[in-house]
FIKOLZA-1660 file (N, C-alpha, C; in steps of 0.1 Angstrom, whole numbers, plus 5000, padded with zeros to 4 digits):
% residues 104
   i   px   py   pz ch aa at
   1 5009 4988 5000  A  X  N
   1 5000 5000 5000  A  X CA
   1 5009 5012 5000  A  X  C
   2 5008 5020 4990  A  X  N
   2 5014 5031 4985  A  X CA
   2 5007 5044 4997  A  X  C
   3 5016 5049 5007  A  X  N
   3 5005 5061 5017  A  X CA
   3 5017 5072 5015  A  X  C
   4 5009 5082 5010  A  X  N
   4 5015 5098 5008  A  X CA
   4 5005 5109 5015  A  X  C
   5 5016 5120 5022  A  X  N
   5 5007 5129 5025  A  X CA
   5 5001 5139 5010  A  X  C
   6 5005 5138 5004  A  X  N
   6 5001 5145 4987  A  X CA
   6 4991 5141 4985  A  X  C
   7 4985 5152 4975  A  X  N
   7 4968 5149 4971  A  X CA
   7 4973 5140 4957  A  X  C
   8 4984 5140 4948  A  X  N
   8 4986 5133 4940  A  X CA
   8 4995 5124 4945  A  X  C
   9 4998 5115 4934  A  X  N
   9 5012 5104 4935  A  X CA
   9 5021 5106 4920  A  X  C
  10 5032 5113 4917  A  X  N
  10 5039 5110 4906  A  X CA
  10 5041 5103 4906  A  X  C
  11 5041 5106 4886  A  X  N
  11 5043 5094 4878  A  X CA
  11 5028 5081 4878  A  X  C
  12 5020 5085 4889  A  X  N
  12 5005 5079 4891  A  X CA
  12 4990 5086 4885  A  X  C
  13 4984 5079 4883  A  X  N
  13 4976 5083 4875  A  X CA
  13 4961 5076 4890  A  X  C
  14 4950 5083 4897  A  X  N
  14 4944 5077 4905  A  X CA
  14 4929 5079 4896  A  X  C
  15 4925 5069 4892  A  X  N
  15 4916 5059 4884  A  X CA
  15 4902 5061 4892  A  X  C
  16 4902 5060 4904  A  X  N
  16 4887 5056 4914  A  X CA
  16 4896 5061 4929  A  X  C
  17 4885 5071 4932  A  X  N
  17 4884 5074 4945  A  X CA
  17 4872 5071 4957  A  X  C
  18 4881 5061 4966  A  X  N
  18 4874 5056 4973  A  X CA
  18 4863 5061 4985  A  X  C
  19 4872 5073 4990  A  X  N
  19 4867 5077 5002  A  X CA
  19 4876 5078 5015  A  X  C
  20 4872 5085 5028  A  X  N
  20 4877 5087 5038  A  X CA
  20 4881 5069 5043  A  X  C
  21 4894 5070 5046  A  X  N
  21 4900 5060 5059  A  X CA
  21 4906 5062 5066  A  X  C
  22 4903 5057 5082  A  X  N
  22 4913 5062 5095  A  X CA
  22 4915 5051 5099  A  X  C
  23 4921 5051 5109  A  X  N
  23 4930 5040 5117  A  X CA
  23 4931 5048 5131  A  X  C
  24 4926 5043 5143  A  X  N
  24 4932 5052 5157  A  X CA
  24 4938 5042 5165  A  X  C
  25 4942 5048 5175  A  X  N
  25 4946 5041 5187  A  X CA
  25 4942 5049 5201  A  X  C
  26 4942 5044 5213  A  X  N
  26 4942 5054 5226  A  X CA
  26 4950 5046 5235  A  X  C
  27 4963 5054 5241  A  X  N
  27 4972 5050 5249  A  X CA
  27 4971 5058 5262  A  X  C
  28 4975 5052 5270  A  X  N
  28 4975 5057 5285  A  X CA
  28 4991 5051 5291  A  X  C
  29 4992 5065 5301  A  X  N
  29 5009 5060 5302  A  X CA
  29 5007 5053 5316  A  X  C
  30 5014 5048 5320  A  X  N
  30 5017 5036 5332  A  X CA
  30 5026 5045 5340  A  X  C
  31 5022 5035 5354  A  X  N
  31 5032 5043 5362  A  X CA
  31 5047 5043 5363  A  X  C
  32 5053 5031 5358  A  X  N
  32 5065 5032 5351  A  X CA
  32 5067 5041 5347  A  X  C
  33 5062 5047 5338  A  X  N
  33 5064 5056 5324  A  X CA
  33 5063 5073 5332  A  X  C
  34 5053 5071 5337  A  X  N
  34 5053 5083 5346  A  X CA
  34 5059 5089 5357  A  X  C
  35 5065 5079 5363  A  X  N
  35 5078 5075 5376  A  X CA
  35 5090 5085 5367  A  X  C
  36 5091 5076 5358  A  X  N
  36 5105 5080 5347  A  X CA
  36 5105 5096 5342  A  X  C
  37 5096 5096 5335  A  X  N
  37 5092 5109 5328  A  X CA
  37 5092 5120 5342  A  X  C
  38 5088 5120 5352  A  X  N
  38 5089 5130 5365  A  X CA
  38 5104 5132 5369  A  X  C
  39 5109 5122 5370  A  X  N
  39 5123 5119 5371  A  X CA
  39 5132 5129 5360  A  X  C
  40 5129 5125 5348  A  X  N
  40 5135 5131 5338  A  X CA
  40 5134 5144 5336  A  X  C
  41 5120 5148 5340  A  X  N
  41 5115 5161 5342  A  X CA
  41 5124 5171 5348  A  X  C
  42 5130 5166 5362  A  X  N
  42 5138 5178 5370  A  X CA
  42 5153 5179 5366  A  X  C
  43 5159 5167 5354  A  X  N
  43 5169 5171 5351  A  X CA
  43 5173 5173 5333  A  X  C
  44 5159 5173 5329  A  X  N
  44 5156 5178 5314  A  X CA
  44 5161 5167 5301  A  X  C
  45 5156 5170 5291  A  X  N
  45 5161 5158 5281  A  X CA
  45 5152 5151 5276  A  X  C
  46 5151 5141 5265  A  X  N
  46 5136 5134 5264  A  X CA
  46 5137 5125 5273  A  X  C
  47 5123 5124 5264  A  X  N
  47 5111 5114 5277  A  X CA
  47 5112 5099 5263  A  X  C
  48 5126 5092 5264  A  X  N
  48 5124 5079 5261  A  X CA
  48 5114 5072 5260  A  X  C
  49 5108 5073 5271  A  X  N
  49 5095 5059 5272  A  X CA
  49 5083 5063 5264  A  X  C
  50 5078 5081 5267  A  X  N
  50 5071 5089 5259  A  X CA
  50 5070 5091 5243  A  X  C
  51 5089 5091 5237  A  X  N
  51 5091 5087 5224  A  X CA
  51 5088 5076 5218  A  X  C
  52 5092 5063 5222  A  X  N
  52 5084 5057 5220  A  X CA
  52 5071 5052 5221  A  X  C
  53 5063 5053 5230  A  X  N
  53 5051 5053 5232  A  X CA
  53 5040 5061 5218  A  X  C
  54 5049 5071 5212  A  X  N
  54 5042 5078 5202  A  X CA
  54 5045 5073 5191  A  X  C
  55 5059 5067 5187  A  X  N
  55 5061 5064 5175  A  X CA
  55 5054 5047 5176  A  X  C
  56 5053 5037 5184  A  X  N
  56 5040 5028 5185  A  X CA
  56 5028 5037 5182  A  X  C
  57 5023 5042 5189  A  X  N
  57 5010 5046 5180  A  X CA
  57 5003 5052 5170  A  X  C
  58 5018 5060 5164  A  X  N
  58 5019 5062 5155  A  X CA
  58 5012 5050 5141  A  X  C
  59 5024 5039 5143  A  X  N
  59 5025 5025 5137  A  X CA
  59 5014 5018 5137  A  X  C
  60 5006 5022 5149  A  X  N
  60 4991 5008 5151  A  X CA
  60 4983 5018 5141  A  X  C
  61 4981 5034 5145  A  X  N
  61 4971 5041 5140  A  X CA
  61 4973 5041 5120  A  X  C
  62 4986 5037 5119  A  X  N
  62 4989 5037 5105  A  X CA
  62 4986 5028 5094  A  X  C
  63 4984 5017 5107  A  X  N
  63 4983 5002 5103  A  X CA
  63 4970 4998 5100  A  X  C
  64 4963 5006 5108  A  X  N
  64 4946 5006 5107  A  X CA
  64 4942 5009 5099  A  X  C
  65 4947 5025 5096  A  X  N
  65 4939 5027 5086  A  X CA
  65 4943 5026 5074  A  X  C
  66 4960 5014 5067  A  X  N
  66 4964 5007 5056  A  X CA
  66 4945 4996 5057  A  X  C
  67 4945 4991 5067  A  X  N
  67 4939 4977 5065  A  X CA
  67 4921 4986 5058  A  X  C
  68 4918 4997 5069  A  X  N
  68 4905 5001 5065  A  X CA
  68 4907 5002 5048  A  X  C
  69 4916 5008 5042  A  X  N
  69 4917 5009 5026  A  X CA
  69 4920 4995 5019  A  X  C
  70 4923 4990 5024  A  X  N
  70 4921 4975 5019  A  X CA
  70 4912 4967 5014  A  X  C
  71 4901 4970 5027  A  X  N
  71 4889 4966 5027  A  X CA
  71 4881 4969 5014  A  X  C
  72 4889 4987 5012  A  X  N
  72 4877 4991 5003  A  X CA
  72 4881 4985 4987  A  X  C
  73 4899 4979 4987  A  X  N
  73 4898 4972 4974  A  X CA
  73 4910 4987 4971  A  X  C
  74 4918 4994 4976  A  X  N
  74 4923 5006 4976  A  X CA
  74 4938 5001 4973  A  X  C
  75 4949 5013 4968  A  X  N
  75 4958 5003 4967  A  X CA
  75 4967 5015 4972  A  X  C
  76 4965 5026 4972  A  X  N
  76 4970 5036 4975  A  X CA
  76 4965 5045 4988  A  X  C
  77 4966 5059 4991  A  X  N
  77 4962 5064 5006  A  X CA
  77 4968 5079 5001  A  X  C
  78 4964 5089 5000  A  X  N
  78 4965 5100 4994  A  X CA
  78 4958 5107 5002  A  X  C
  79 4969 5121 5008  A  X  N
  79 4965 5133 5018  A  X CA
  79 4968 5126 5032  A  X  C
  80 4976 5115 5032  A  X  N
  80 4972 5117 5050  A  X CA
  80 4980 5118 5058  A  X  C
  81 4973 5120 5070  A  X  N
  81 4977 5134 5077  A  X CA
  81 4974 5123 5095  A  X  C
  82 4985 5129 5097  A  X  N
  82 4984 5120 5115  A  X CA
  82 4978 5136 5127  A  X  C
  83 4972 5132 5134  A  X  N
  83 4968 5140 5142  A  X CA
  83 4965 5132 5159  A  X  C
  84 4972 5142 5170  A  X  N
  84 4967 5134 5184  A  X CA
  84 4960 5142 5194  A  X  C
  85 4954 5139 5200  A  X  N
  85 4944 5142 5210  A  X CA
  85 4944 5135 5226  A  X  C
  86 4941 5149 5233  A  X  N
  86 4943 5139 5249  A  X CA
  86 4926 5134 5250  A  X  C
  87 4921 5124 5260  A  X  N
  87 4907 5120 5254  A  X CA
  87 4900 5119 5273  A  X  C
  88 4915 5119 5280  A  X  N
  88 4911 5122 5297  A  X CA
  88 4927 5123 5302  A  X  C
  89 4928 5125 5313  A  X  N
  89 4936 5125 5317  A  X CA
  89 4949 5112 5319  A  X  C
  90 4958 5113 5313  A  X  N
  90 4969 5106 5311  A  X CA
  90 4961 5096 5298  A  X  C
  91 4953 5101 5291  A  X  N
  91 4953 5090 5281  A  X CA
  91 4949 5099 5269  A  X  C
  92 4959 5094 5254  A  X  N
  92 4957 5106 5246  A  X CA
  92 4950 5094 5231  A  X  C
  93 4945 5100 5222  A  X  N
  93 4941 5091 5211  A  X CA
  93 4952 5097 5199  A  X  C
  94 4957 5086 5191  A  X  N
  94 4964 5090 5180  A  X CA
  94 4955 5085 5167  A  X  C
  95 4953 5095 5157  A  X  N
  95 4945 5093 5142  A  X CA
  95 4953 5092 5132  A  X  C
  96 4951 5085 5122  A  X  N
  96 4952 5088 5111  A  X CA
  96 4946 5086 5099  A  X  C
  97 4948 5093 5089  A  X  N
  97 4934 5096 5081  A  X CA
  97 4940 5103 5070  A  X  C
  98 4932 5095 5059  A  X  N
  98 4934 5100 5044  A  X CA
  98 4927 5097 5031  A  X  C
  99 4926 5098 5021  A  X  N
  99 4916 5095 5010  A  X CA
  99 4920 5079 5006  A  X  C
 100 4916 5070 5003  A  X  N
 100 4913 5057 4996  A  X CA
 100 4912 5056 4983  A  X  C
 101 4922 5057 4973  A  X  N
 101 4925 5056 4959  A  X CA
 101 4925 5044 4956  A  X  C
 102 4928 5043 4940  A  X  N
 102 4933 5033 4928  A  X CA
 102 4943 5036 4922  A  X  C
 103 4952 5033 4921  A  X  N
 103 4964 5041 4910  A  X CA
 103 4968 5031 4901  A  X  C
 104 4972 5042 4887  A  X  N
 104 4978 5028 4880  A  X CA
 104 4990 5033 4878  A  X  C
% end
């Protein structure tokens, strides 16, 4: 599956457009994660466990919404665009979302 943030694909020609596909996820940090991250807090620098934590949900939210385009028979993913949100406290949702093509 071909995924670009561009509304086109060079050198592609997109045949049938399918429609909107997302993929989400919602993570919540652990107390581990949050022990650490406090810790890290009073002597500055990243939040390791936090970097990762995002780049996984990045990956599941990406993954979802490859398969939702699947479904529709899509072979490509055009415009998309990741976006995250907190949803309560210590727990944030990550999106992703983009159009459902054909390309030849």
């Amino acid at each position: 599956m071909l995924v670009v943030t561009t509304d086109t694909i060079a050198d592609k020609k997109i045949v049938k457009v399918l429609g909107l596909v997302k993929g989400s996820t919602v993570r919540s940090k652990n107390v581990g994660k949050d022990i650490g991250a406090s810790l890290k807090g009073l002597v500055g620098g990243e939040l390791n466990s936090y970097t990762e934590m995002l780049i996984e949900s990045r990956q599941i939210a990406i993954g979802r919404m490859v398969e939702d385009a699947e479904k529709l028979g899509a072979n490509a993913i055009v415009g998309m665009r990741l976006q995250s949100a907190a949803v309560m406290q210590g727990a944030a949702e990550m999106i992703a979302y983009g159009t459902a093509v054909v390309v030849e």
